[in-house]
C-alpha positions in Angstrom: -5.2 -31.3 -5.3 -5.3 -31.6 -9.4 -3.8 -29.6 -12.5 -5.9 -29.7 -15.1 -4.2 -29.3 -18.4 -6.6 -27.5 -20.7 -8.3 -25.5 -17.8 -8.2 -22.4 -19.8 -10.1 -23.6 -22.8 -11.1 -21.1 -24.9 -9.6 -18.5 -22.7 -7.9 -15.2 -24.3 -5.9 -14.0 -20.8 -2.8 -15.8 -22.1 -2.5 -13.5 -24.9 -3.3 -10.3 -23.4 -2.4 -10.2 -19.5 0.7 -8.6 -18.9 2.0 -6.1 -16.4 1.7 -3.3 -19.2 -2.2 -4.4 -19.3 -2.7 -4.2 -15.3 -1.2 -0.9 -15.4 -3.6 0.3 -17.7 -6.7 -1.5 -16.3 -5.8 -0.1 -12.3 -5.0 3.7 -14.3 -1.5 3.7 -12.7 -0.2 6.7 -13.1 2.4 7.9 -15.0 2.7 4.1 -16.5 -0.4 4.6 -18.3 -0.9 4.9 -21.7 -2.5 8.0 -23.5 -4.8 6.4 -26.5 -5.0 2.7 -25.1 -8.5 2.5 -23.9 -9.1 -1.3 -23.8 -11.8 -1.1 -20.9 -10.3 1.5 -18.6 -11.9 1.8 -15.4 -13.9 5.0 -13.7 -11.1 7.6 -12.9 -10.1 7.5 -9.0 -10.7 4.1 -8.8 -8.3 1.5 -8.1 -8.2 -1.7 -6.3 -5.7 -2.1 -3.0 -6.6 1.4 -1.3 -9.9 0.0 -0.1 -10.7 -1.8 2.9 -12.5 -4.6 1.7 -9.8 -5.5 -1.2 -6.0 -7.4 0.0 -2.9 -6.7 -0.9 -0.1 -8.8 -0.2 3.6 -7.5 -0.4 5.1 -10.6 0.6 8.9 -9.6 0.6 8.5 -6.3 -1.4 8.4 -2.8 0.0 5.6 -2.2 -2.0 2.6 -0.8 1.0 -0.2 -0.9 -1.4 -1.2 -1.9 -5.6 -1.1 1.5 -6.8 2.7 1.5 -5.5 3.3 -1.4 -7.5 1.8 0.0 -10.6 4.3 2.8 -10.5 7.4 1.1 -9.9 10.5 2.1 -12.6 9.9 0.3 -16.1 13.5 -1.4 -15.4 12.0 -3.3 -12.3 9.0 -4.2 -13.9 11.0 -5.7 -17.0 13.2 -7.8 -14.9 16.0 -5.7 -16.5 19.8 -5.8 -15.1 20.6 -5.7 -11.2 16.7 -4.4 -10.2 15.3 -5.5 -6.8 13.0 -8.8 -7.3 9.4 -9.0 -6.8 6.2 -10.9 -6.3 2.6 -9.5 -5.0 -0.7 -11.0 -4.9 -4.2 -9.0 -4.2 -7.8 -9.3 -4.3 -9.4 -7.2 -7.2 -12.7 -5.8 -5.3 -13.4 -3.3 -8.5 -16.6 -4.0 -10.5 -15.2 -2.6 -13.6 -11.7 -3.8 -13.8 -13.6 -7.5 -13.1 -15.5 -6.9 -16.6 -12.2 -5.9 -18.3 -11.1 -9.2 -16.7 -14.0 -11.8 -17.3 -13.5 -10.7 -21.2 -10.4 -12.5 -21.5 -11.4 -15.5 -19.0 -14.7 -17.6 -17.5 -15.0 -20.1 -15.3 -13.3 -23.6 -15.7 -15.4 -25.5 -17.8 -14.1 -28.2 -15.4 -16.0 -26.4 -12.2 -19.9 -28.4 -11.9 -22.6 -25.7 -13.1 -24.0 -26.3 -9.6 -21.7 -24.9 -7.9 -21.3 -21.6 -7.0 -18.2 -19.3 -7.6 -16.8 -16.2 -5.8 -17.0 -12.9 -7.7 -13.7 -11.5 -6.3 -11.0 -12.3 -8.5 -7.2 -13.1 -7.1 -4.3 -12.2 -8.8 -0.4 -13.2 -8.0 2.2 -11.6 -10.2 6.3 -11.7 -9.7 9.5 -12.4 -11.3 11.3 -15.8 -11.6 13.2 -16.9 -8.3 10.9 -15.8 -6.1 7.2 -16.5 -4.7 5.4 -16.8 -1.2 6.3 -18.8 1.4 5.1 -21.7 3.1 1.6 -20.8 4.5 -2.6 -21.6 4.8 -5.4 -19.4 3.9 -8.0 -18.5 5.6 -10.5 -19.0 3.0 -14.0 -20.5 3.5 -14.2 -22.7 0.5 -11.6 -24.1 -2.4 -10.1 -22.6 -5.3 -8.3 -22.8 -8.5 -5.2 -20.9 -9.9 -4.8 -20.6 -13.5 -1.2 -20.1 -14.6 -1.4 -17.3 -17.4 2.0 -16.6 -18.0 4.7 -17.8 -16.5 5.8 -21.4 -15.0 5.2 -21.6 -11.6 6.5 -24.4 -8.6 4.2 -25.6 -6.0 5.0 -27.2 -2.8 1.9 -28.7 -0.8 2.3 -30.0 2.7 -0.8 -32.2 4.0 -3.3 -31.6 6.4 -2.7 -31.5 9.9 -5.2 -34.6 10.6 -3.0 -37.1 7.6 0.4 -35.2 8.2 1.8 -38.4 9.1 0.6 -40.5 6.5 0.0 -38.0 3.4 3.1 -37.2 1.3 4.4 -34.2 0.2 3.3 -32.9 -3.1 5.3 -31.2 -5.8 4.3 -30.1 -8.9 5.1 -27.5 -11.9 2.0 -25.3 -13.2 2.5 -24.1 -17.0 0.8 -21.6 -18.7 -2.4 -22.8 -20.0 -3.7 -24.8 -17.1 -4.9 -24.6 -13.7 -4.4 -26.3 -10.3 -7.2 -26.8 -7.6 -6.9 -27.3 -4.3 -8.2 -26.2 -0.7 -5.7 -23.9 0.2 -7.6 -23.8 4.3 -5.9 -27.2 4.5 -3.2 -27.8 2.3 -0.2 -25.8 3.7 1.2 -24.2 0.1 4.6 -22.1 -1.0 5.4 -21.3 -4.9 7.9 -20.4 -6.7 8.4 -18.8 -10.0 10.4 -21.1 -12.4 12.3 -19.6 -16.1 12.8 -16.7 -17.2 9.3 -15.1 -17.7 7.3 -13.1 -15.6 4.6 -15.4 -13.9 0.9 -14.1 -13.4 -1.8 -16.4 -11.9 -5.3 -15.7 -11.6 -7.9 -17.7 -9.7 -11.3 -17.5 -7.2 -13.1 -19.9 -4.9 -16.0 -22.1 -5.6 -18.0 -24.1 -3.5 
């Protein structure tokens, strides 16, 4: 695993990805905006309802994305005494990805060789919370740019060094992006300060 400190040269997303922004970008619902047409998707579509995308809810009541895009402004905000939150999915929506892949690229750090995925991950939540330890059953590796947000990774080794590799802890700021195989290195985060955290990353090869 590495964090590279300038992964998101040259990247806009820090500037423009917010929760406000997802709204608009998945159309949901009564959160949307009249007259903010920044690349608005086809009407009716929205990523989470389909079989091929993934949601995960983690510790949330929230059953699906479009859920989460409606939740009460307060909650969003991380106002007052409002029940905490963190989701992740997999955006599997052509035209939110162009909105996307405006305001980010791939790593300039990621050999032009290689070959990424075209399905976006995204993991958004408040501070004080996260997901838990776990693996992922993904084929290849990946990076995870911190967009907003600090972010506090735990990484437990391998089953085959587990005995001789140490544990690994490290921060993620906004700005720069960690890699790592996340099929063998057992992973929880947690969401550090005060600021809503969003994270958005894809395999490679």
């Amino acid at each position: 695993p590495v964090v590279v400190e300038d992964g998101q040269r040259n990247w806009t997303a820090g500037g423009v990805f917010s929760f406000d922004f997802f709204t608009r970008i998945y159309g949901g619902g009564e959160r949307e905006r009249e007259g903010e047409g920044e690349g608005r998707p086809a009407p009716g579509t929205r990523t989470g309802t389909s079989p091929d995308c993934q949601f995960f809810p983690y510790e949330t009541d929230f059953h699906d994305l479009a859920e989460v895009f409606r939740m009460e402004a307060g909650r969003a905000g991380m106002e007052g005494d409002t029940e905490p939150w963190y989701i992740g999915w997999s955006n599997c929506n052509s035209s939110v990805a162009n909105i996307l892949r405006q305001h980010y690229k791939r790593p300039y750090f990621i050999p032009t060789i290689s070959e990424s995925s075209k399905m976006d991950w995204i993991f958004m939540g408040v501070p004080g919370h996260g997901a838990h330890m776990h693996i992922d059953d993904v084929d290849n590796p990946s990076w995870q740019a911190q967009i907003r947000g600090t972010k506090h990774w735990r990484l437990e080794p391998p089953a085959e060094c587990y005995y001789e590799c140490p544990l690994l802890e490290t921060v993620v700021y906004p700005g720069q992006i960690i890699v790592l195989d996340t099929n063998k290195w057992f992973h929880e985060t947690h969401i550090l300060g005060e600021e809503l955290s969003i994270t958005i990353g894809s395999e490679y090869d």
